[in-house]
Biotite code that builds the C-alpha atoms (Angstrom):
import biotite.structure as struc

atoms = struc.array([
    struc.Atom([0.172, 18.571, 6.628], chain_id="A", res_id=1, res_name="UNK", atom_name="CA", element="C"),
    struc.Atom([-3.311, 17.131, 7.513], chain_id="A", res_id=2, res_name="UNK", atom_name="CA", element="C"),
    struc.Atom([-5.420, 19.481, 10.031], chain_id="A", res_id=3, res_name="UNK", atom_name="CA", element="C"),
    struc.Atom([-8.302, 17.129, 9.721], chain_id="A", res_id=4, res_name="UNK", atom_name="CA", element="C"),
    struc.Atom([-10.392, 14.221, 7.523], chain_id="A", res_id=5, res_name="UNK", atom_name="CA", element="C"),
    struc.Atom([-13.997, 14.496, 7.205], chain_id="A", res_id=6, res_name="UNK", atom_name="CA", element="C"),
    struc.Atom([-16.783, 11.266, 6.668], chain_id="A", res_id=7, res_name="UNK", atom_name="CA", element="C"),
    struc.Atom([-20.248, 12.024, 6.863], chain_id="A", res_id=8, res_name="UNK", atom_name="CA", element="C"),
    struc.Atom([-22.710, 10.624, 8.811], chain_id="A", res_id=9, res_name="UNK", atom_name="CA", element="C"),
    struc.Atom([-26.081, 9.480, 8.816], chain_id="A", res_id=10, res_name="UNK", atom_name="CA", element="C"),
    struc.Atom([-26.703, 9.791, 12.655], chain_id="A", res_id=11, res_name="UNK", atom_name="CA", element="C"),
    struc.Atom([-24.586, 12.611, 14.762], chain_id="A", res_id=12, res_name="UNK", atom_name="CA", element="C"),
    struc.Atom([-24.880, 10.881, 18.196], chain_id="A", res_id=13, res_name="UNK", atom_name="CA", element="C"),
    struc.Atom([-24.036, 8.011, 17.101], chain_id="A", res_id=14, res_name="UNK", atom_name="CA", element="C"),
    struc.Atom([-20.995, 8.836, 15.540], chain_id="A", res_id=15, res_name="UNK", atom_name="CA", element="C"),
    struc.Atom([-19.490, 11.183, 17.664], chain_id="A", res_id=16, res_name="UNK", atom_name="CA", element="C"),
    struc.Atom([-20.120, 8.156, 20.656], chain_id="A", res_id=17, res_name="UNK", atom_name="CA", element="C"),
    struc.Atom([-18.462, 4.982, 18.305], chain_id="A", res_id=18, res_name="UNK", atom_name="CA", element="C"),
    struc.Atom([-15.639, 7.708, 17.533], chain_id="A", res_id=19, res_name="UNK", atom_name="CA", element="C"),
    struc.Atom([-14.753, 9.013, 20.830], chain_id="A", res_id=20, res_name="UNK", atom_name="CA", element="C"),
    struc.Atom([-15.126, 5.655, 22.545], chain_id="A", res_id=21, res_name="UNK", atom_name="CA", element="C"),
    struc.Atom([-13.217, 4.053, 19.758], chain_id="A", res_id=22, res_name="UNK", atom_name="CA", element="C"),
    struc.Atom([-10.222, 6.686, 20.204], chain_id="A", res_id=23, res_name="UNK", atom_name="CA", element="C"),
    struc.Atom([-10.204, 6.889, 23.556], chain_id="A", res_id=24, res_name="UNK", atom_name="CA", element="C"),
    struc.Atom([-7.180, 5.163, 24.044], chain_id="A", res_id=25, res_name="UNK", atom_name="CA", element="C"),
    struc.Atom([-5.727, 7.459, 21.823], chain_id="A", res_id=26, res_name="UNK", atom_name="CA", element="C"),
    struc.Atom([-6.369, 10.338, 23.692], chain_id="A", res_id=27, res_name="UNK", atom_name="CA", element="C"),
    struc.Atom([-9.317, 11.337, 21.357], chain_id="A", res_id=28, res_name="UNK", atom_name="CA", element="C"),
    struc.Atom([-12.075, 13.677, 22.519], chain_id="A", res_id=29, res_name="UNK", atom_name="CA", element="C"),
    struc.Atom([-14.745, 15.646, 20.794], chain_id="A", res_id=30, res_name="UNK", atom_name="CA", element="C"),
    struc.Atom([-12.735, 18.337, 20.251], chain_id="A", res_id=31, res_name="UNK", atom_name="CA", element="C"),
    struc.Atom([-15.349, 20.965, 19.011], chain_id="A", res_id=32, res_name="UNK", atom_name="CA", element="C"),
    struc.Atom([-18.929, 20.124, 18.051], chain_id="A", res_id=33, res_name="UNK", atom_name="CA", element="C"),
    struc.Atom([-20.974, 22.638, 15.804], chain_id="A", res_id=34, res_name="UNK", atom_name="CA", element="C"),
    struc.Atom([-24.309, 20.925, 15.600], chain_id="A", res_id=35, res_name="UNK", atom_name="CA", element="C"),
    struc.Atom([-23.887, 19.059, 12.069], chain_id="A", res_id=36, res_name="UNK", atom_name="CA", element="C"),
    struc.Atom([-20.034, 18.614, 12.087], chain_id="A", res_id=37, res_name="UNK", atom_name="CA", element="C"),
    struc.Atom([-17.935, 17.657, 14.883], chain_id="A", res_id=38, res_name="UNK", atom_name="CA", element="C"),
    struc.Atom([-14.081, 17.652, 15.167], chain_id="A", res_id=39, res_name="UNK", atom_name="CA", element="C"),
    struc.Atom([-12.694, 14.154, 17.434], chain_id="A", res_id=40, res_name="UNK", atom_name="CA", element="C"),
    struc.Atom([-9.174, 14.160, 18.110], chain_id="A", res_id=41, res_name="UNK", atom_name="CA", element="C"),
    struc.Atom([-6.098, 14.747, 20.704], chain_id="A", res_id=42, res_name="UNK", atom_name="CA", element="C"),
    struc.Atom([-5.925, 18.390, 20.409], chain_id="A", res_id=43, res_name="UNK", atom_name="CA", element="C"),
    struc.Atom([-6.745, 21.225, 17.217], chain_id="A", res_id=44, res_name="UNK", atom_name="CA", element="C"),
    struc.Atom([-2.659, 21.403, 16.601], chain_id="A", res_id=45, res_name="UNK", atom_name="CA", element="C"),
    struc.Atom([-3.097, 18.145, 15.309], chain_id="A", res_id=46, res_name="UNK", atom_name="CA", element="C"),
    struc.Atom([-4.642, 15.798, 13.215], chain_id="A", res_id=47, res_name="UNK", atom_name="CA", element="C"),
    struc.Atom([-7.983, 15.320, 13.548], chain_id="A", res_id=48, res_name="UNK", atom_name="CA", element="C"),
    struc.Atom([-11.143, 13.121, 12.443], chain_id="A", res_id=49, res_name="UNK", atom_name="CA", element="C"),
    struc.Atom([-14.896, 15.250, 12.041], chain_id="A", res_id=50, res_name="UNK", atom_name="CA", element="C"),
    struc.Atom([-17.932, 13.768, 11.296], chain_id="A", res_id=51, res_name="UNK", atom_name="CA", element="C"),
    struc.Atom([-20.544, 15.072, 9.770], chain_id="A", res_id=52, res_name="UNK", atom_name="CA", element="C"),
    struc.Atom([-24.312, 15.199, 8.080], chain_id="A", res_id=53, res_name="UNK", atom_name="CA", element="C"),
    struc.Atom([-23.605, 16.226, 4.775], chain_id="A", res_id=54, res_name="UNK", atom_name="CA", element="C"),
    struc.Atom([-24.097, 20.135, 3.633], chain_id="A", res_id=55, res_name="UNK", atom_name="CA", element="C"),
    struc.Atom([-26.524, 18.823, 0.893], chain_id="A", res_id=56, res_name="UNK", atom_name="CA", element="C"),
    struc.Atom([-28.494, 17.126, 3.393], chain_id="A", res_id=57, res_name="UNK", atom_name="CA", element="C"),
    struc.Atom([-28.278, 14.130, 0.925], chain_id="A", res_id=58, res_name="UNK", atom_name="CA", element="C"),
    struc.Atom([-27.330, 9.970, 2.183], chain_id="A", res_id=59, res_name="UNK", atom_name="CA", element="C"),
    struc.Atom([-23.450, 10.103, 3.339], chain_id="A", res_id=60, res_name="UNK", atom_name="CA", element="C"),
    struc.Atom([-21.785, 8.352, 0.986], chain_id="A", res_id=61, res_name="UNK", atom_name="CA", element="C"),
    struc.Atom([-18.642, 6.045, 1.669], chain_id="A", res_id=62, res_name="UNK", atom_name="CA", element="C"),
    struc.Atom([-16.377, 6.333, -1.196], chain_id="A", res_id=63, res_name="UNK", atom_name="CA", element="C"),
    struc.Atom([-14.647, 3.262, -2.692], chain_id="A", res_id=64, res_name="UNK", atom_name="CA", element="C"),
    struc.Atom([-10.655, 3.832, -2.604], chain_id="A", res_id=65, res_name="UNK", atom_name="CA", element="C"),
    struc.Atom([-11.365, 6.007, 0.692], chain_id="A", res_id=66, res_name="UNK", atom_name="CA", element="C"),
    struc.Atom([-10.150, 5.638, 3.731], chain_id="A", res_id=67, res_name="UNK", atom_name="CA", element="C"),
    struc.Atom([-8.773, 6.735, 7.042], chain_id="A", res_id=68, res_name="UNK", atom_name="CA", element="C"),
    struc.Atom([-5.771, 5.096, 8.128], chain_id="A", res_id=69, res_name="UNK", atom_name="CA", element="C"),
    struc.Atom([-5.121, 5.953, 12.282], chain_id="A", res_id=70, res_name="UNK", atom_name="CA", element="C"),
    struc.Atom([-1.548, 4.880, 13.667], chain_id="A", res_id=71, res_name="UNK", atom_name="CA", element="C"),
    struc.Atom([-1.595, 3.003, 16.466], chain_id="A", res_id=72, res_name="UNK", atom_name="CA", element="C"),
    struc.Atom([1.567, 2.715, 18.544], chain_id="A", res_id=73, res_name="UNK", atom_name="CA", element="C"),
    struc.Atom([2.008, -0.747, 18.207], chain_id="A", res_id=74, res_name="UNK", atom_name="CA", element="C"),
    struc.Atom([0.887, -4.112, 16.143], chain_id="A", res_id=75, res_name="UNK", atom_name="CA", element="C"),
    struc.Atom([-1.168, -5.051, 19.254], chain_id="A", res_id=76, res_name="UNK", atom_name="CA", element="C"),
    struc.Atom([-3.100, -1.772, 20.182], chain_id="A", res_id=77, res_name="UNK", atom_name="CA", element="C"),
    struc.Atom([-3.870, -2.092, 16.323], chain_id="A", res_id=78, res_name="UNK", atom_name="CA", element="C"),
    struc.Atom([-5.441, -5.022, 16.454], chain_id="A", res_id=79, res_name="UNK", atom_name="CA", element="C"),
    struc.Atom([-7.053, -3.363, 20.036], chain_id="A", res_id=80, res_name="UNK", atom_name="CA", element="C"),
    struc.Atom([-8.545, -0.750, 18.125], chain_id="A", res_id=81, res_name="UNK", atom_name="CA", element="C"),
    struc.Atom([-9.953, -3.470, 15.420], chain_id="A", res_id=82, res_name="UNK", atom_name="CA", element="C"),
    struc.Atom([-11.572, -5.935, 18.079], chain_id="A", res_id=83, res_name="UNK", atom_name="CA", element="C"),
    struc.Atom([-13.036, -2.586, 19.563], chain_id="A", res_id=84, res_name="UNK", atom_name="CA", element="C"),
    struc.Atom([-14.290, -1.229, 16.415], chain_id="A", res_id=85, res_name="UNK", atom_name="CA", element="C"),
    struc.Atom([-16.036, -4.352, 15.753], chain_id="A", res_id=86, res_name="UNK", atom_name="CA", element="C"),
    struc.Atom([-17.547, -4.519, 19.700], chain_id="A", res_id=87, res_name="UNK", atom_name="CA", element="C"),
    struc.Atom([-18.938, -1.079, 19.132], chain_id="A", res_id=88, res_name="UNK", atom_name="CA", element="C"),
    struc.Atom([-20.535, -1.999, 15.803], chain_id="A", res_id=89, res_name="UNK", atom_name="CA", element="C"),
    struc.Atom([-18.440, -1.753, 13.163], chain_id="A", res_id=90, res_name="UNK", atom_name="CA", element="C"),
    struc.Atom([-17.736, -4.832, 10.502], chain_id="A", res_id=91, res_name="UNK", atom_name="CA", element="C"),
    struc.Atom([-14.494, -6.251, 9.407], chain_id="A", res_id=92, res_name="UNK", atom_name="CA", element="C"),
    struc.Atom([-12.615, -5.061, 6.182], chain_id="A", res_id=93, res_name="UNK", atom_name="CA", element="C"),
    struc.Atom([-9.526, -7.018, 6.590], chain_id="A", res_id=94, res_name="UNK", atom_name="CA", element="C"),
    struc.Atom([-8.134, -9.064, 10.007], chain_id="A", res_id=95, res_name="UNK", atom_name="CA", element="C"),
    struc.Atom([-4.986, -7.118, 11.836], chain_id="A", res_id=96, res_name="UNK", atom_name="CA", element="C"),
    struc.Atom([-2.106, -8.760, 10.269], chain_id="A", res_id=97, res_name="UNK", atom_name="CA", element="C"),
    struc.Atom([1.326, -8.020, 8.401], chain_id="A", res_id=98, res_name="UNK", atom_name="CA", element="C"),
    struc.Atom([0.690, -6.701, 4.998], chain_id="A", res_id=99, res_name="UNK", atom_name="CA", element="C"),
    struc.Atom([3.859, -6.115, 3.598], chain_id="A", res_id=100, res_name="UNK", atom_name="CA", element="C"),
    struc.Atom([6.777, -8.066, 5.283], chain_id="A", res_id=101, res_name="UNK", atom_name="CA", element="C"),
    struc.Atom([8.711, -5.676, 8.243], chain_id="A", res_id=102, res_name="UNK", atom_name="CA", element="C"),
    struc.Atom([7.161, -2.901, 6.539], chain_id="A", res_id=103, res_name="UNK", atom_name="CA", element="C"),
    struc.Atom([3.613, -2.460, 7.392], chain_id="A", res_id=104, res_name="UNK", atom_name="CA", element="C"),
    struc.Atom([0.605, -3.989, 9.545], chain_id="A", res_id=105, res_name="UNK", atom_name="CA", element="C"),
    struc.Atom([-3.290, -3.099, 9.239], chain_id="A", res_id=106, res_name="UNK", atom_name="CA", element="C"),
    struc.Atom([-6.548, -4.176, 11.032], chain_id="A", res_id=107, res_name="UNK", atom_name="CA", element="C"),
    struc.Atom([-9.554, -2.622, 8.691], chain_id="A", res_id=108, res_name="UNK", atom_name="CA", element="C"),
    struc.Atom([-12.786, -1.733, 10.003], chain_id="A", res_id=109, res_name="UNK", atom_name="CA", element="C"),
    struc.Atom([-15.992, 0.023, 7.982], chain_id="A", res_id=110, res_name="UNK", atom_name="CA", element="C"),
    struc.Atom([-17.934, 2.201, 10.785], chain_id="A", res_id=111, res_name="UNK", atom_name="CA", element="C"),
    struc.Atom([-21.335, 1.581, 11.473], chain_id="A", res_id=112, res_name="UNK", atom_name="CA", element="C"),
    struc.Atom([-22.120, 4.526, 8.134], chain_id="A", res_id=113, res_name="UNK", atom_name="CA", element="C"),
    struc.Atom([-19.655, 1.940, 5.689], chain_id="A", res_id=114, res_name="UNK", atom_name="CA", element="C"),
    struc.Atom([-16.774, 4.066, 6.230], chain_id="A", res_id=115, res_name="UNK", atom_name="CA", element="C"),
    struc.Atom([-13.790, 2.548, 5.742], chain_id="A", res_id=116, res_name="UNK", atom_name="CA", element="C"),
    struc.Atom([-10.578, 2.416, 8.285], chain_id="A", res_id=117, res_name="UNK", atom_name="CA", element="C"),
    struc.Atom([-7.451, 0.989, 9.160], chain_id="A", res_id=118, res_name="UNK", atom_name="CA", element="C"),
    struc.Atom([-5.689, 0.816, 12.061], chain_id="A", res_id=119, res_name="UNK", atom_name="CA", element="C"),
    struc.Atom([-2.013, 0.424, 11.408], chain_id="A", res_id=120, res_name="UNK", atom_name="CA", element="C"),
    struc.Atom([1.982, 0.485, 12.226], chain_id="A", res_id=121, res_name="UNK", atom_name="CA", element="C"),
    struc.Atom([5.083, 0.724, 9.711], chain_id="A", res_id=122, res_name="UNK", atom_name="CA", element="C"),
    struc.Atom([7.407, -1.956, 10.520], chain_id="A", res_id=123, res_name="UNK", atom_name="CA", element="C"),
])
């Protein structure tokens, strides 16, 4: 039901190079880049992450109660995708770990713009 989830951005390059480096291992590319909005993700029949300066040319600003949550196929390439996050400049939100007993883990990141992720696995 979700083509695609949109942040914005204060710095293009830099986004579109913590993002594609950061999903590599999820077989994310820069799927289609349009100058001020750029679409990252495995292929345009599914979902996908852009990033983007904002239309109003005003700061980006990271909502509080947003965020994108990216499945990982397992507890440990979770936490892989935290540690990495963090490597390539992002901050910690919230340590990988088990949330809700046998139900769901998370590893929470905020990119280097304050957006907030979390990397996680039901079960």
């Amino acid at each position: 039901m979700i083509g695609y989830v949109t942040i914005g951005v204060n710095d293009m390059d830099k986004a579109k190079a913590f993002y594609t480096e950061l999903l590599a291992d999820l077989g994310a590319t820069v799927l289609m880049d349009i100058g001020r909005i750029a679409f990252i993700g495995s292929g345009m029949d599914a979902p996908m992450l852009s990033v983007c300066i904002p239309y109003d040319e005003n700061d980006p600003q990271p909502g509080n109660g947003n965020m994108v949550a990216i499945t990982a196929p397992s507890k440990e390439k979770a936490a892989e995708l935290y540690h990495k996050a963090i490597a390539l400049g992002g901050s910690c939100e919230g340590e990988p770990g088990q949330r809700i007993p046998d139900m769901f883990y998370g590893a929470y990141v905020r990119d280097p713009d304050g957006n907030k992720l979390v990397f996680y696995v039901f079960g």
